[in-house]
Each structure stands twice: as C-alpha cells, then as structure tokens.
C-alpha positions in Angstrom: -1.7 9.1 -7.4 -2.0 5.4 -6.4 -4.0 4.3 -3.8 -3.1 1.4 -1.0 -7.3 0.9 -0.9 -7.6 -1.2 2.1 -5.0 0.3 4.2 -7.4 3.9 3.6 -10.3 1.8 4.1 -9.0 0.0 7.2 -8.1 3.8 8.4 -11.4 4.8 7.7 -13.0 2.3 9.1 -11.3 2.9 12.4 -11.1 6.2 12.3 -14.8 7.6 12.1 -17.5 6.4 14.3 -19.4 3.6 14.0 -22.3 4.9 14.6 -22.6 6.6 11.2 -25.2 4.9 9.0 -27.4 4.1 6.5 -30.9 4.8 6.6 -31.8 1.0 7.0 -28.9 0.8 9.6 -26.1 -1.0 7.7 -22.8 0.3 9.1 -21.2 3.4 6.2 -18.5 4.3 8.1 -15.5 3.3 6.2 -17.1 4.2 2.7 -17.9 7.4 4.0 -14.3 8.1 5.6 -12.5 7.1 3.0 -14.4 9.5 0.2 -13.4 12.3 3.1 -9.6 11.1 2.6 -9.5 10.8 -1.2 -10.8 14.2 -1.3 -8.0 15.5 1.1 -5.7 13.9 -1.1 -7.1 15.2 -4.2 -6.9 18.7 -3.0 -3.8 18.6 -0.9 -1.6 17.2 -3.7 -3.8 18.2 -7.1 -2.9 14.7 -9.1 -4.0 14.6 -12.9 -4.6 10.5 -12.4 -6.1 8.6 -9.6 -6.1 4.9 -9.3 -7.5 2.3 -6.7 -5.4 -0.4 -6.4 -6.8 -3.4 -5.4 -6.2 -7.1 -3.1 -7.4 -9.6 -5.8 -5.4 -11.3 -3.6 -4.6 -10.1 0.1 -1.8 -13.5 0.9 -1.2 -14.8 -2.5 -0.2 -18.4 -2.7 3.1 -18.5 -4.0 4.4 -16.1 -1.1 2.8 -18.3 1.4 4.3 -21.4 -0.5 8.0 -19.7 -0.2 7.4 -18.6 3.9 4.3 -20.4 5.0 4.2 -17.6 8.1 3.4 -14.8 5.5 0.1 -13.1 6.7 -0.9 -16.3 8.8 -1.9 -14.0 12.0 -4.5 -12.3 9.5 -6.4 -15.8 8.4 -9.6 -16.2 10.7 -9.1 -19.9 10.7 -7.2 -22.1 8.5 -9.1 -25.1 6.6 -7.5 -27.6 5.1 -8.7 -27.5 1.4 -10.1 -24.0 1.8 -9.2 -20.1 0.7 -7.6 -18.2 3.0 -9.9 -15.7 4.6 -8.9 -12.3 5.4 -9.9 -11.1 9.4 -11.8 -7.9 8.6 -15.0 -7.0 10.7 -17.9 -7.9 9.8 -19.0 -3.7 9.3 -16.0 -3.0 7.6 -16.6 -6.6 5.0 -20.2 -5.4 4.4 -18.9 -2.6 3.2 -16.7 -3.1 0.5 -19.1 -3.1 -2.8 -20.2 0.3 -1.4 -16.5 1.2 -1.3 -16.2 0.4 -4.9 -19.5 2.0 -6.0 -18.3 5.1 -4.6 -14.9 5.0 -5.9 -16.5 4.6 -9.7 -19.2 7.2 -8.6 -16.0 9.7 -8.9 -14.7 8.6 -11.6 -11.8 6.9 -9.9 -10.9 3.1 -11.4 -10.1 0.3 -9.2 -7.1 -2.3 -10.6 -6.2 -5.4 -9.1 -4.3 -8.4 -10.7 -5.2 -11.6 -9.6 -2.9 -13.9 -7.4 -1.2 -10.6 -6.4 -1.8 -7.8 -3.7 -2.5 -4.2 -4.4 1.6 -3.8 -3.3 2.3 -5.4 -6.6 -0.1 -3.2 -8.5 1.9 0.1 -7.3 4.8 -1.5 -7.8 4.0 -2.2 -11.3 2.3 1.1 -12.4 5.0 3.4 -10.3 7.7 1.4 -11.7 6.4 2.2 -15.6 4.5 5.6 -14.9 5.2 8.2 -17.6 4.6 10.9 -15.0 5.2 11.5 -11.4 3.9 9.4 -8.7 2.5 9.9 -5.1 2.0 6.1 -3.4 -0.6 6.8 -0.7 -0.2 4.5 2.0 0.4 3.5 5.5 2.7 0.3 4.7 6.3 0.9 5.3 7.1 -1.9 2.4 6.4 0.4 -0.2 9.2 2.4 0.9 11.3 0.2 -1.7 9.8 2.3 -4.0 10.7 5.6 -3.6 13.0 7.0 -6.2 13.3 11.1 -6.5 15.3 10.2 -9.7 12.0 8.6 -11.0 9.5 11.3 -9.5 8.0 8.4 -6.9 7.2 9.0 -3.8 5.4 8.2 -0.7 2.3 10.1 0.7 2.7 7.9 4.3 -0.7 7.6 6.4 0.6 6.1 9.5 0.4 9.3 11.7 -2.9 10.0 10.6 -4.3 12.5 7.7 -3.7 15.3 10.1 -0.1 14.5 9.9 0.9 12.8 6.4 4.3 12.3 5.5 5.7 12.8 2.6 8.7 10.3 1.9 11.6 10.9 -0.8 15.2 9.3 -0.7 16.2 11.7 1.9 13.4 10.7 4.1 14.4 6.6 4.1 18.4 7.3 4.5 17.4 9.6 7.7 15.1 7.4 9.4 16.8 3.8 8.5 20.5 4.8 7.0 19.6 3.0 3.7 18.5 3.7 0.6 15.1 3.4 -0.9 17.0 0.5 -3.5 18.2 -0.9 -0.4 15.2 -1.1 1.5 14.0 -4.0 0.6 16.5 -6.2 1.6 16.6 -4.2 5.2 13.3 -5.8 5.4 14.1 -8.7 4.6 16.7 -9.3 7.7 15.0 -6.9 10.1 12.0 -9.0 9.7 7.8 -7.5 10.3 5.6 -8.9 12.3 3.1 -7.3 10.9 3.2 -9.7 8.3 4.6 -12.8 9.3 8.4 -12.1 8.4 10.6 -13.5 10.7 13.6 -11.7 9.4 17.2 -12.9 10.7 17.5 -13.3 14.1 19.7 -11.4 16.0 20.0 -8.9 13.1 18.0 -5.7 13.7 17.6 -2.2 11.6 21.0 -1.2 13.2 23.2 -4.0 12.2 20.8 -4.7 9.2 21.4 -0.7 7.9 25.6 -1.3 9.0 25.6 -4.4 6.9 23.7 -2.5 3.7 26.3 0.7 3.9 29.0 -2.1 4.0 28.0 -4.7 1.0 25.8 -2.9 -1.0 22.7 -5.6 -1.0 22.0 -8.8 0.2 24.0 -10.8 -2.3 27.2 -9.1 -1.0 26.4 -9.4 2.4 25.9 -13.3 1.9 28.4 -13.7 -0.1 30.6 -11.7 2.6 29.4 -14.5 5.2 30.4 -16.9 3.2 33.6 -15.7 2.9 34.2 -15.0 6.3 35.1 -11.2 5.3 33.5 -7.7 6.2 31.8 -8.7 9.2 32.5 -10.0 13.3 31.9 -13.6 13.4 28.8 -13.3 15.7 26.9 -11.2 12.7 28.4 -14.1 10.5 27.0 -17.0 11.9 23.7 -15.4 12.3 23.5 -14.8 8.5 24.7 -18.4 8.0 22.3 -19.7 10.0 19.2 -18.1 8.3 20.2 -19.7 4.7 16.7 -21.2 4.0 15.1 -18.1 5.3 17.1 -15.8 2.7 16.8 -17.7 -0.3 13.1 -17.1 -0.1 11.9 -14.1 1.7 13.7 -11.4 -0.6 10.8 -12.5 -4.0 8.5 -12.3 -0.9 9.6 -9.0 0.2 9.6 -7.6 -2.8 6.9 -6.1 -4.7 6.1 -6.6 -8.5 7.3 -4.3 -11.0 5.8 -6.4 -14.0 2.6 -7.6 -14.1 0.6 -7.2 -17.4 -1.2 -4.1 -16.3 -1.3 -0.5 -17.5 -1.3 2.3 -16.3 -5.5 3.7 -16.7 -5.7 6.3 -19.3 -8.3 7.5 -16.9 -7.5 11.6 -15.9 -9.7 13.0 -12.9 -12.4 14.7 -15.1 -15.5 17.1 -14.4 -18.4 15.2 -13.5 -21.2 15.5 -15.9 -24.4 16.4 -14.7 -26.4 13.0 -14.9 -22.7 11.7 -12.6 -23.3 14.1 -10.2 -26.9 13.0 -10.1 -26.2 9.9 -9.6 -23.2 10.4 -7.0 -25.8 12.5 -5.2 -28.3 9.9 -5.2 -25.4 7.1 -4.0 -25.1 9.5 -1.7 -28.6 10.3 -0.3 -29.9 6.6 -0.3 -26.5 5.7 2.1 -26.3 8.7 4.1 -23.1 9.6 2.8 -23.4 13.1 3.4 -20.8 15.7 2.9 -18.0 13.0 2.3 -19.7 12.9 -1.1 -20.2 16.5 -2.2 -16.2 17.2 -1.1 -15.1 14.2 -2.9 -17.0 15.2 -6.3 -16.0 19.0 -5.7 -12.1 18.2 -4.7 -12.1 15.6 -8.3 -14.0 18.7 -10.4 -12.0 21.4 -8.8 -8.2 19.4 -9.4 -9.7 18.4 -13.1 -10.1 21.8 -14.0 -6.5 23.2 -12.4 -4.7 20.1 -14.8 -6.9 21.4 -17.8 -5.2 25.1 -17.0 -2.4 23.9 -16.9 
C-alpha cells in the first residue's frame, strides 16, 4: 500500500476539528486524523507493506522550468531568488514532524526522492512492485497508473473515507472512455486547474477521450494534425495551435517510473512491547487518543493475518 501522505494529511487536516489538541495547545488534528485513516486502510484492505511517500519536493524545478504555471496558485508569494513555498496553514505546517513521528511510531517508513513529488515515488515503486499494489489517494493523476494486468490499483479518497473508491481499468474506461495507459495524455489536453495545466484549449475530456479512441496516444493524434487526417479541421487547428504547450506538458504530466529508489523491505510487523510503549507515550504527551491505539492494533492485527497466511 502506498501512501499520497499530504493529500491524507491535507484530508485530515480538514476533516477533524480543530479544536482537537495537545496538552500545551498546539493544533493535533491532522496527525491524529490521519493515524485514524491509515488504520482504516490497514484493516479495510489488510496490505503486507505500507509506505509513506513523501514531497521532498512539492513543485519541482524542472516541471516549473518546462510550464512555468505548474503549481503557481499553491506558492504563498513568489521571491525572486527564493524557494518556492508551499500554502499550507499554519496548524497543519506545525504539524508535520508529528506526522512523521507517528508514521515511524507504527512502524511505517516514509520515502521521498529529492527534486521529485511523492507522485513520482508511486510511480516508481508501483511501476517495479513485486507484489500487488493499492495507491491511496485523492489525486486523479495517478489514475495513469492503474494496470489490473500489473495488480495496481487505486484506493481513491476524494468522496471521503466513508466512501472510497476503488479504481481498476474498468473504472477509468467508464468514467473517461480511455484507458489507464492513455490517461495520461487525456490530461495533458484536458488540462487541471488544480495544478496549473492549461491543457489545449477548446479540447475537453469529450473530444480529448474521441481523439484517444481514434489515434491511440498523443504522438498519433499530433502527428494526425499534422497531416490534416482523422479529425474536423476546427479540432485540428486547435491542436496545432497548442505546439509549444504539447512538447512540454506530457514529461510534466507524467509521473516517474525510475528513480533510484526501492521498494522498503519493511512488512507491517507486531509491535514489540518497548514500541508500543513508546507509541503510547507519543500518544499520551500529544493527546492522540484512540487514533493511536487503532492504528497500532489495525498494523498488529494485519501483521499477524499476512504471517497466517
């Protein structure tokens, strides 16, 4: 099971109260919501591996060098010289080292790669996984992903963990008419918002998904424009017209499938008893509550069905 950390984090964050706390008053809400949501995933879908994949880099340079859009709405305020920082409240920023001190409190390890987003880091370890794969996520991008040949899948958040999605090949050709090979190049014309895409303008998931089920990829639909063949002359000149656009956004769109990472030889284990000690000590001086006890139980509990298996 790979984890999209911040967008659980960001979910968490959101979705339990802020006025959840720490003893001394320092916002817990997001640590504490998403130990409640890795437990539900743990016991829902009873993987064998767990990993946390990281941002090292949220809105990595050399996407933002090929479409200087990518991500821009998310950057408090640009400065010339300067990183690019992330907008993420203040409660949920403070929050992060907690976030990680939990996650190794449960035995779960955290991978980033630097100059890369966690997208790449599922992309890499799905990609080259010896065993079946659940992507949990609420990011539709990973989607390009999803192969039932491969055993890779998507556990999709965006509903909410009351109503998680699970998305194969069938899912993708029934709700966009492509296929999860093709998805990443409906993307890349339909555009996102969301993260600073523009996509081809005129050309939405309609004609985008026609043009896919026509050509194959994005190399035959250009190359179908070019010709002047396989398409009305209106959808033609639109393609034409986003050259520059094209030649760059599909090694934006998609994710890496070969960084230098491996997959953790890191199974969900039993806690020992001094780990459960100091989980429940994490736990007591943050006022973590329950969230911690049904994470370490769900972990224990899915460790010991792999082990009879």
């Amino acid at each position: 099971m790979l984890l999209d950390t911040a967008s659980l984090y960001f979910r968490a964050f959101y979705g339990v109260p802020d006025k959840v706390t720490a003893p001394d008053g320092s916002p817990i809400n997001a640590a504490r919501g998403l130990l409640d949501i890795v437990a539900k995933l743990i016991t829902l879908y009873q993987p064998t591996h767990v990993v946390a994949c990281w941002d090292d880099d949220w809105r990595p340079q050399w996407r933002v060098d090929l479409i200087p859009s990518y991500k821009t709405h998310r950057v408090v305020e640009v400065v010339a010289g300067a990183p690019d920082v992330e907008e993420v409240p203040d409660p949920l920023e403070a929050q992060i080292p907690l976030i990680r001190e939990t996650l190794a409190a449960i035995g779960i390890p955290i991978v980033g790669v630097a100059e890369h987003e966690a997208d790449d880091v599922i992309g890499t370890l799905a990609t080259h996984a010896s065993m079946p794969v659940d992507i949990v996520t609420g990011d539709r991008d990973l989607f390009q992903l999803v192969d039932d040949a491969a055993d890779v899948r998507v556990i999709y958040t965006a509903r909410g963990m009351s109503n998680l999605e699970v998305v194969t090949d069938a899912t993708v050709v029934a709700k966009y008419g492509v296929l999860p090979s093709q998805y990443a190049d409906f993307a890349t014309m339909r555009g996102d918002a969301s993260d600073g895409l523009p996509g081809v303008a005129g050309v939405g998931e309609k004609t985008a998904a026609t043009l896919l089920g026509v050509h194959g990829d994005l190399v035959g639909i250009r190359e179908a424009a070019e010709a002047g063949e396989g398409m009305s002359a209106g959808v033609r000149a639109k393609i034409l017209a986003a050259t520059a656009y094209l030649d760059v956004a599909p090694t934006v769109v998609a994710v890496a499938t070969d960084l230098p990472i491996a997959t953790p030889d890191v199974p969900l284990r039993a806690l020992s008893e001094s780990e459960v000690t100091t989980a429940t000590a994490l736990a007591e001086r943050w006022n973590l509550g329950g969230s911690m006890t049904r994470a370490v139980t769900a972990v224990t509990e899915a460790a010991r069905a792999a082990t009879e298996e």
